[in-house]
C-alpha positions in Angstrom: 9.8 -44.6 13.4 8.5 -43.5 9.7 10.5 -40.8 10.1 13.8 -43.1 9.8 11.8 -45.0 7.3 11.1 -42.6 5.2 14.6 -41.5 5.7 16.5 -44.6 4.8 13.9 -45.2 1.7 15.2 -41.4 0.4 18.9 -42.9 0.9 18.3 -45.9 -1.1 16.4 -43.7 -3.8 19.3 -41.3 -3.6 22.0 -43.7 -4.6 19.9 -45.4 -7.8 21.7 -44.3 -11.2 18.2 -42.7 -12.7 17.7 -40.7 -9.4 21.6 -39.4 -9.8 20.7 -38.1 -13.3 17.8 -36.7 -11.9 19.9 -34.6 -9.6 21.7 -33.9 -12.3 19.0 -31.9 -13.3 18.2 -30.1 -9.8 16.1 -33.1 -8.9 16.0 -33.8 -4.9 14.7 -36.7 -2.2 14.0 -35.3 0.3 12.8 -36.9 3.3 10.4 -35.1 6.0 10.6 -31.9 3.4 7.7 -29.1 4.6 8.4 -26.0 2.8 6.8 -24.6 -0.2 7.6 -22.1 -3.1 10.5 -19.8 -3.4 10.4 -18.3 -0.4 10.9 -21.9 1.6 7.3 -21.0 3.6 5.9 -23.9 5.7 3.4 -25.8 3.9 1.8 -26.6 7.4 0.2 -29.9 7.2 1.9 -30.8 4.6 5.2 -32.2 5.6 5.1 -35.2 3.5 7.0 -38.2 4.4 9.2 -38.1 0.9 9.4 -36.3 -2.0 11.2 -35.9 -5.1 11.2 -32.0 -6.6 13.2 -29.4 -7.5 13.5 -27.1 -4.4 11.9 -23.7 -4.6 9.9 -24.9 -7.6 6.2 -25.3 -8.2 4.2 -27.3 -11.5 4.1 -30.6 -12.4 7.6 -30.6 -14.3 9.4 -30.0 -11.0 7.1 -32.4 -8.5 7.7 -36.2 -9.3 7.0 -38.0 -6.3 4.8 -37.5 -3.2 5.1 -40.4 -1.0 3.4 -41.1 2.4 4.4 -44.1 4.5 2.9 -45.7 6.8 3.6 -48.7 9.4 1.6 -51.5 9.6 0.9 -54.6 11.4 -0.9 -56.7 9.7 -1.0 -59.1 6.7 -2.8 -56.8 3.9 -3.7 -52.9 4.8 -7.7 -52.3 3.5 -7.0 -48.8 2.5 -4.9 -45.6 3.3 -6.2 -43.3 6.4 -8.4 -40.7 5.5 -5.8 -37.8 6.7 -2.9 -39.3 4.2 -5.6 -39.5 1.3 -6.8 -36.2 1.4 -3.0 -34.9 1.8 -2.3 -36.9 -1.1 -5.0 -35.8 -3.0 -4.2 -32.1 -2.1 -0.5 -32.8 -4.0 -1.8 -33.9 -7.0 -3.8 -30.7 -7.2 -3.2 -27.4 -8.3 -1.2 -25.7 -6.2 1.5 -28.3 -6.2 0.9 -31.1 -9.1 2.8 -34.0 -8.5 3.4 -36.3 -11.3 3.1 -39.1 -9.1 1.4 -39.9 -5.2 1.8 -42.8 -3.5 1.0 -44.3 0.2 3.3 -47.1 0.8 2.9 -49.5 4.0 5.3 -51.2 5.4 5.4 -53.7 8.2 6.7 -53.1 11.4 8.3 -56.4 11.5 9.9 -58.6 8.9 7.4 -61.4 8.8 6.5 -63.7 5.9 2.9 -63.2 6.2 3.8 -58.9 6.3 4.7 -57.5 2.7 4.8 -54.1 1.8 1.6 -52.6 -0.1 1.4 -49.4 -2.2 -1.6 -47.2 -3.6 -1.3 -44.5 -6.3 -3.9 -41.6 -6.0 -5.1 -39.7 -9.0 -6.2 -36.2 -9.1 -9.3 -36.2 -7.8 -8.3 -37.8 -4.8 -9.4 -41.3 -5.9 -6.7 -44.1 -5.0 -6.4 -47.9 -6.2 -6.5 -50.7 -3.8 -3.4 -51.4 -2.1 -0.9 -53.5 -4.1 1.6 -56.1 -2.7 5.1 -55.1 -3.6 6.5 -58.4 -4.7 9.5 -59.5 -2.3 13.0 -59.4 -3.7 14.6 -63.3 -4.0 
C-alpha cells in the first residue's frame, strides 16, 4: 500500500508548477526509484519510496528530495523506524547528498484524530520529532 502512496504523492508533486520548472531542468519524481549513478546499478537497500534527482547524476546539486513514507495507525507516530532512519541518514551522506530527507506518515484511514506527521533528518543521521502537517480547510 506505500507503494501506491508514494506513487500518487509523486503524481501530485509532478503536476505543481515549481516541480514542472524543475523538470525543466532535468529534475525528476520518481516514485520506488533504486538505481544509482550513470550506469543505472541497483542501489540495493536503497529503493527509497520518492525522490526527486536528476537521473544518472550524483552530488547534492542533483539530489533534492529523499522521502520515506510510512503508514500509520495511530493518532501521533513517536519516531521513525530505525531501518528508514539509517536509510535516510545514508542519503544525506556522501555518496549521495540529498538536499533534503524526510519520513512522512500517513494514516491508513482518514480519521480526525489521524494527521499526517513528517521528520527531516540531517547529516549525521539526527532527525527532529515528528511534526503534524496541518490539514487543508
Amino acid at each position: 500500500m506505500e507503494w501506491s502512496v508514494s506513487t500518487r504523492i509523486a503524481i501530485l508533486l509532478a503536476r505543481m508548477p515549481q516541480v514542472v520548472a524543475w523538470e525543466a531542468d532535468g529534475f525528476m519524481v520518481d516514485a520506488e526509484y533504486c538505481q544509482d549513478g550513470r550506469e543505472g546499478a541497483m542501489k540495493g537497500e536503497m529503493k527509497l519510496d520518492l525522490i526527486v534527482h536528476k537521473r544518472c547524476e550524483a552530488g547534492s546539486a542533483n539530489n533534492l528530495l529523499a522521502c520515506e513514507i510510512k503508514l500509520h495507525d495511530v493518532g501521533r507516530p513517536r519516531c521513525p523506524p530505525l531501518a528508514d532512519r539509517e536509510k535516510l541518514a545514508r542519503c544525506k551522506g556522501e555518496r549521495f547528498e540529498y538536499q533534503l530527507a524526510i519520513w512522512l506518515a500517513v494514516p491508513r484511514k482518514v480519521r480526525a484524530d489521524r494527521q499526517v506527521w513528517y521528520s527531516e533528518f540531517d547529516g549525521n543521521g539526527l532527525y527532529g520529532r515528528p511534526v503534524q502537517i496541518p490539514a487543508l480547510p
